[in-house]
C-alpha positions as CSV (number, residue, x, y, z in Angstrom):
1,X,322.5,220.6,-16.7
2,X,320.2,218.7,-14.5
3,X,321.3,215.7,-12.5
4,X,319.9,213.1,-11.3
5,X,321.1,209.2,-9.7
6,X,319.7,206.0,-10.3
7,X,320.0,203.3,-7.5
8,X,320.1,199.9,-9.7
9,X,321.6,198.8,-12.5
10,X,318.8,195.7,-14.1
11,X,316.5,196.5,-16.4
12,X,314.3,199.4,-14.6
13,X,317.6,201.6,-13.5
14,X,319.3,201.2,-17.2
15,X,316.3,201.9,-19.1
16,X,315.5,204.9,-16.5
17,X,318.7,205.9,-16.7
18,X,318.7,205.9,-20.9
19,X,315.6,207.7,-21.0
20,X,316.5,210.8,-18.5
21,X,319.8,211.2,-20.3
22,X,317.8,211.1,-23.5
23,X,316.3,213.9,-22.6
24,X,319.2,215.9,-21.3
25,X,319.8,214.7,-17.5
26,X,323.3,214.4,-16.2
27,X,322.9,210.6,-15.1
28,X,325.1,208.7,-12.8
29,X,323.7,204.6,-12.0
30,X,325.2,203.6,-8.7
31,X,324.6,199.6,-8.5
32,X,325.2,196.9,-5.9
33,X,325.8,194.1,-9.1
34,X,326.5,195.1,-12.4
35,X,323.9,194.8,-15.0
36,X,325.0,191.5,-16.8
37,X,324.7,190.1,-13.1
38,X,321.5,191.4,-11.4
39,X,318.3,189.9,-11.4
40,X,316.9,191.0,-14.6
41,X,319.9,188.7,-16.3
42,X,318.7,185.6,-14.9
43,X,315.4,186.7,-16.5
44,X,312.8,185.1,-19.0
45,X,311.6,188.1,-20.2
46,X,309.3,187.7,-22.4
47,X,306.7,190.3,-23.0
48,X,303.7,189.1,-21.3
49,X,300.8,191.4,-20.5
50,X,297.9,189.3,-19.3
51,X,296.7,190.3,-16.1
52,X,298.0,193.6,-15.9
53,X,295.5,196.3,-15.8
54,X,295.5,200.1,-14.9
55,X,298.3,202.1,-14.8
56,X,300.5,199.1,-15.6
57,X,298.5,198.3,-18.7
58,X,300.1,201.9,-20.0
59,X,303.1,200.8,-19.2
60,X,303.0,197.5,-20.7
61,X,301.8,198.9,-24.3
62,X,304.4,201.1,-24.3
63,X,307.3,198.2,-24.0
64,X,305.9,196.4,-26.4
65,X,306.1,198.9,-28.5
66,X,309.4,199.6,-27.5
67,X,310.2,195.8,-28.0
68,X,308.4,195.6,-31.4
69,X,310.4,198.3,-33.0
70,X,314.0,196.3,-31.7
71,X,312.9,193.4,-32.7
72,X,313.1,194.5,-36.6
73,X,317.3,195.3,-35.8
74,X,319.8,192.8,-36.3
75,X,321.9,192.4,-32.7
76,X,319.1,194.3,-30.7
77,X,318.5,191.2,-28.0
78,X,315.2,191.4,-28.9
79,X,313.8,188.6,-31.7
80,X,309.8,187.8,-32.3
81,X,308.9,184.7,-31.8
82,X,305.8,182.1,-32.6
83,X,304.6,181.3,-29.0
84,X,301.8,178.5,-27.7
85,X,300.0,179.7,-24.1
86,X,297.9,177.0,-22.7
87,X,295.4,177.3,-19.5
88,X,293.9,175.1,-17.4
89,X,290.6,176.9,-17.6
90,X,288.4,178.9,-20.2
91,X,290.0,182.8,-20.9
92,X,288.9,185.7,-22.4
93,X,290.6,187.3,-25.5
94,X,293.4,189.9,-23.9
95,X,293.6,193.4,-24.2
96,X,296.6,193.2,-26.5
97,X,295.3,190.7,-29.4
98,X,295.1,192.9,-31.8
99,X,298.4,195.0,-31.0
100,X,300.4,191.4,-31.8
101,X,301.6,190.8,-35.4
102,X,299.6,187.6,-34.8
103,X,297.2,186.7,-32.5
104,X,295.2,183.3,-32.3
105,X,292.7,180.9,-30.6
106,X,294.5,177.8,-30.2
107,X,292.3,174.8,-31.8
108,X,290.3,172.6,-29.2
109,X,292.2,169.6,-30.8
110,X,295.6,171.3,-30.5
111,X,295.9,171.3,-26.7
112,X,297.7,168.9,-25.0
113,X,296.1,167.1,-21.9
114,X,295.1,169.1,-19.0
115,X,294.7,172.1,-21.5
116,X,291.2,173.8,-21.3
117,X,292.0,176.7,-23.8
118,X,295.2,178.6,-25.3
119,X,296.3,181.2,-27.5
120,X,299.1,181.0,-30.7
121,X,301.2,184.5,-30.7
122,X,304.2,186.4,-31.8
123,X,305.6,187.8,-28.9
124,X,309.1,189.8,-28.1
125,X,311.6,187.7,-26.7
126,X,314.1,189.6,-24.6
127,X,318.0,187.8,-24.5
128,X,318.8,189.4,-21.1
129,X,322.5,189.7,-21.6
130,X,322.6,191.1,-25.0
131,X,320.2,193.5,-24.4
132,X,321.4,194.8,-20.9
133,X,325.1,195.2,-22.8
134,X,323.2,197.6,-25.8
135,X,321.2,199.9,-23.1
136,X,324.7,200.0,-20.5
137,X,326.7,200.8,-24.0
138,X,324.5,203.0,-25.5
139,X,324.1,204.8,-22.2
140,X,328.1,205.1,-21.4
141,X,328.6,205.6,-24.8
142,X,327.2,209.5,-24.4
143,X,328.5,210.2,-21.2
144,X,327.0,208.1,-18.7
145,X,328.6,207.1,-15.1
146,X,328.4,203.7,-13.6
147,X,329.8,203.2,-10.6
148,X,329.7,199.3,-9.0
149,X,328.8,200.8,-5.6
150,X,326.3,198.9,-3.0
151,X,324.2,201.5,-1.5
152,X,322.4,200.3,2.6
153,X,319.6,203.3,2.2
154,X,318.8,206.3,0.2
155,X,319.6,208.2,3.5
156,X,323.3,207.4,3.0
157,X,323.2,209.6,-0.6
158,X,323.9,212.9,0.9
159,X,326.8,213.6,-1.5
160,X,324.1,212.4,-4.4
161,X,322.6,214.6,-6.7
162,X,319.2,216.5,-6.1
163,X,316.9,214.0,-7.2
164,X,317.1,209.9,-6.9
165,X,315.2,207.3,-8.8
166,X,315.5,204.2,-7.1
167,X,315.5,201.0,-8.6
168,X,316.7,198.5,-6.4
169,X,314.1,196.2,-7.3
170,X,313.7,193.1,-4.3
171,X,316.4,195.2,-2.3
172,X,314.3,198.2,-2.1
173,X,312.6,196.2,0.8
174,X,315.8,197.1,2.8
175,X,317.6,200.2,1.1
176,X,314.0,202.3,0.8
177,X,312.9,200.7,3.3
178,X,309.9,199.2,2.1
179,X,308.0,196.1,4.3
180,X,305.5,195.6,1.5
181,X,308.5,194.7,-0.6
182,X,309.1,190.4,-0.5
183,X,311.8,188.1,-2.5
184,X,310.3,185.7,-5.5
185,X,313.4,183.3,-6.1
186,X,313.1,182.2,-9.3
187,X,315.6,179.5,-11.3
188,X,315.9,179.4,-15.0
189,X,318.6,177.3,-17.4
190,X,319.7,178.4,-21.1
191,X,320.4,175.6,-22.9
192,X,321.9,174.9,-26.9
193,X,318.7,173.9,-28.8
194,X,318.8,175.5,-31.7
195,X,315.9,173.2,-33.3
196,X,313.3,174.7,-31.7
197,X,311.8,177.7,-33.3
198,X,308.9,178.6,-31.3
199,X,307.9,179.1,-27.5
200,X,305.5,177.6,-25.2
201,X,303.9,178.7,-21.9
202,X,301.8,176.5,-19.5
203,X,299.7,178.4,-17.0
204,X,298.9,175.5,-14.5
205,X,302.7,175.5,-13.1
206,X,304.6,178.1,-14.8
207,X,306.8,175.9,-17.4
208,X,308.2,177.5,-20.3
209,X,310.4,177.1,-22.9
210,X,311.6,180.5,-24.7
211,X,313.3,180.4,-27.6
212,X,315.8,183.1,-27.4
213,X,318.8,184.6,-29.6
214,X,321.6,183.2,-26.9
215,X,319.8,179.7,-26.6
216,X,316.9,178.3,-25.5
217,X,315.5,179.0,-21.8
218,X,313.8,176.8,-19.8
219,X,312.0,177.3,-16.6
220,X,310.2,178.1,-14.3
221,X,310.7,178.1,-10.3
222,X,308.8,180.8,-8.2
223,X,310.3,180.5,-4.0
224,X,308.0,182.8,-2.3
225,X,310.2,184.6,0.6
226,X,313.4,182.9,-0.4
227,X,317.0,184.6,-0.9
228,X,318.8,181.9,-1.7
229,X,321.6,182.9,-4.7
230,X,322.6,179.2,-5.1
231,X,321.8,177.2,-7.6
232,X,319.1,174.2,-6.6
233,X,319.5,170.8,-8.5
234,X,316.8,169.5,-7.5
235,X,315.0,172.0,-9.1
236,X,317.3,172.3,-12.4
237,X,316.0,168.4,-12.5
238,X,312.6,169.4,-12.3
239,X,312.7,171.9,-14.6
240,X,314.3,169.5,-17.3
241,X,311.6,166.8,-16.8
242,X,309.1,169.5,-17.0
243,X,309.9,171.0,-20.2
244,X,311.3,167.6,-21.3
245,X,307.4,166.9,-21.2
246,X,306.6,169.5,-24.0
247,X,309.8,169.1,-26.5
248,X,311.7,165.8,-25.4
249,X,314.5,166.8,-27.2
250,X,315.5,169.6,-24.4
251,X,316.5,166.1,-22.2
252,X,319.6,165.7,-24.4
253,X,320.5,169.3,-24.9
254,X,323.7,170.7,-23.4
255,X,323.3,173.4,-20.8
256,X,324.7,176.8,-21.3
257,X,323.9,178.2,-18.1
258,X,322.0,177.9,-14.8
259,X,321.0,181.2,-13.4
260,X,319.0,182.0,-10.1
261,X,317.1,185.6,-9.6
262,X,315.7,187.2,-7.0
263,X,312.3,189.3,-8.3
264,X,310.9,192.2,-6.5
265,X,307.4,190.8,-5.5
266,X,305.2,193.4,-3.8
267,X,301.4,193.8,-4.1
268,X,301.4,196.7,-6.5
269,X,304.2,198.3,-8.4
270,X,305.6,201.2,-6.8
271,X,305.8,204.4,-9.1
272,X,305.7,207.6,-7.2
273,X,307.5,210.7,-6.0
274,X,308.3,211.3,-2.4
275,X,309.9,214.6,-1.5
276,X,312.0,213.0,1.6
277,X,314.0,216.1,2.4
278,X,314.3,219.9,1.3
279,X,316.9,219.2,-1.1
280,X,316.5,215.3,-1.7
281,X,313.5,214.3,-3.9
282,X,313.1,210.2,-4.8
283,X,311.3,208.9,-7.7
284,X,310.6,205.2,-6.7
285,X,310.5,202.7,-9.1
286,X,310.4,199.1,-8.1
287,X,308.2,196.1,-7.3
288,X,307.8,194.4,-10.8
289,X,307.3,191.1,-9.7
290,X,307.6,188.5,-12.2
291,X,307.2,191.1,-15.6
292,X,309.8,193.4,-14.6
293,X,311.0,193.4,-18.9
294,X,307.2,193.5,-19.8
295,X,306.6,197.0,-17.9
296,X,310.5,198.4,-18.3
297,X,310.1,200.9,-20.9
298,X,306.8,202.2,-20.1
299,X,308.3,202.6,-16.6
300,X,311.1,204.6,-17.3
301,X,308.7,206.8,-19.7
302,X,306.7,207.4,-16.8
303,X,309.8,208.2,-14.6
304,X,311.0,211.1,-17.0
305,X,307.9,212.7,-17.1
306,X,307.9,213.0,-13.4
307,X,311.5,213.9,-13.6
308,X,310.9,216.9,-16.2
309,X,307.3,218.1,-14.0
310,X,309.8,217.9,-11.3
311,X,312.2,220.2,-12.8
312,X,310.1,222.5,-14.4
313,X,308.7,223.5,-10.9
């Protein structure tokens, strides 16, 4: 049977991971933090393809696909919710209006102050920890290894299988290496408010309030260059007055959680082969940025096909 190791265990290395085994790989995941603590928990994740274009407009359409079909099944960690975007300027219709169940112009007299133009949409909603659990258990569940197992460089994987797909997302800056590769802190807080149905995105300073299946999350912070792990409550303040803004009620709600995530920022996502030895081939898959669940799936699609062209060599 072939082999192959992923380095990473958030959303890119578990969904790589599912969809090589899928298709008949002997996977082991080798991962610093353990999926229901990496970055991709902390996450908003919600499926948001505007701005992406090229390659990762392919991968895009294929998550939400991917997303559109859980979202129909009961305990997937995946729901479909009614979601307002508002900009501070004029937009253009996206690409994907018409791949939405709905898709809308918000009315001029709908948007709130500072609002130039926005969009009503249904849109999958991603709870982090549920869905991480299904894709670990589903992927243990046929024979899968995981192994909790911090790995300083790809060079250190002699003992490995043949053929690596790295995932480290912000860490691939140090375990690839990879200079181009820089940390985007961001700060989030789940928080019991049931009442509220649907989501809301502003553009001008990245508040949002995402109504998921574990609670409602509220953000958002992006630290350019920052590796702080810690909790900031200065920021968790900011965050509260911000959203607080949009639905008042969030003021009084009681927190869940606080959770702080590193994201891999880079200028392009990296999605390639590199033959680094006789006998060690890499398929690099990192630097999502902020839309690390938007382009998952489509990702990992594109990893096994380079895995099985690889192979069939």
């Amino acid at each position: 049977m072939r082999k192959a190791t992923v380095i990473g265990g958030g959303v890119s290395g578990l969904s790589s991971a599912l969809n090589l085994q899928l298709a008949g790989f002997d996977v082991r995941i080798l991962t610093r933090d353990l999926p229901q603590v990496t970055a991709s928990s902390a996450a908003g994740a919600v499926w948001s393809g505007g701005g992406v274009a090229g390659r990762s407009r392919t991968w895009a359409d294929d998550s939400l696909s991917h997303f559109l079909a859980l979202a129909t099944r009961a305990d997937s960690g995946v729901g479909l919710r009614r979601m307002r975007q508002v900009f501070p300027q004029q937009v253009s219709d996206p690409w994907f209006k018409d791949r939405l169940p709905f898709f809308a112009k918000m009315p001029p007299e709908e948007l709130p102050s500072g609002g130039q133009d926005g969009w009503i949409m249904d849109v999958p909603i991603v709870a982090p920890p549920r869905y991480l659990q299904n894709l670990q258990d589903q992927f243990l569940g046929a024979g899968g290894k995981l192994e909790a197992r911090e790995v300083a460089s790809l060079d250190a994987l002699e003992g490995e299988s043949r053929l690596l797909v790295n995932c480290t997302g912000a860490w691939a800056k140090y375990v690839t290496p990879d200079p181009e590769v820089f940390p985007i802190r961001g700060q989030t807080l789940l928080i019991d408010a049931p009442q509220i149905r649907s989501g809301y995105m502003r553009a001008s300073d990245d508040t949002y309030l995402f109504p998921r299946d574990d609670g409602l999350l509220l953000g958002g912070i992006y630290q350019y260059g920052s590796w702080q792990a810690e909790a900031d409550a200065e920021q968790t303040r900011d965050i509260l007055e911000r959203c607080s803004q949009i639905e008042p009620t969030v003021s009084d709600a009681a927190i869940i959680r606080t959770a702080v995530g590193i994201r891999p920022g880079r200028e392009a996502v990296r999605l390639e082969v590199e033959k680094r030895s006789r006998e060690r081939v890499v398929i690099h898959n990192y630097g999502h940025g902020s839309i690390g669940f938007t382009l998952s799936w489509g990702c990992a699609l594109e990893v096994l096909a380079l895995a099985q062209n690889l192979s069939n060599r």
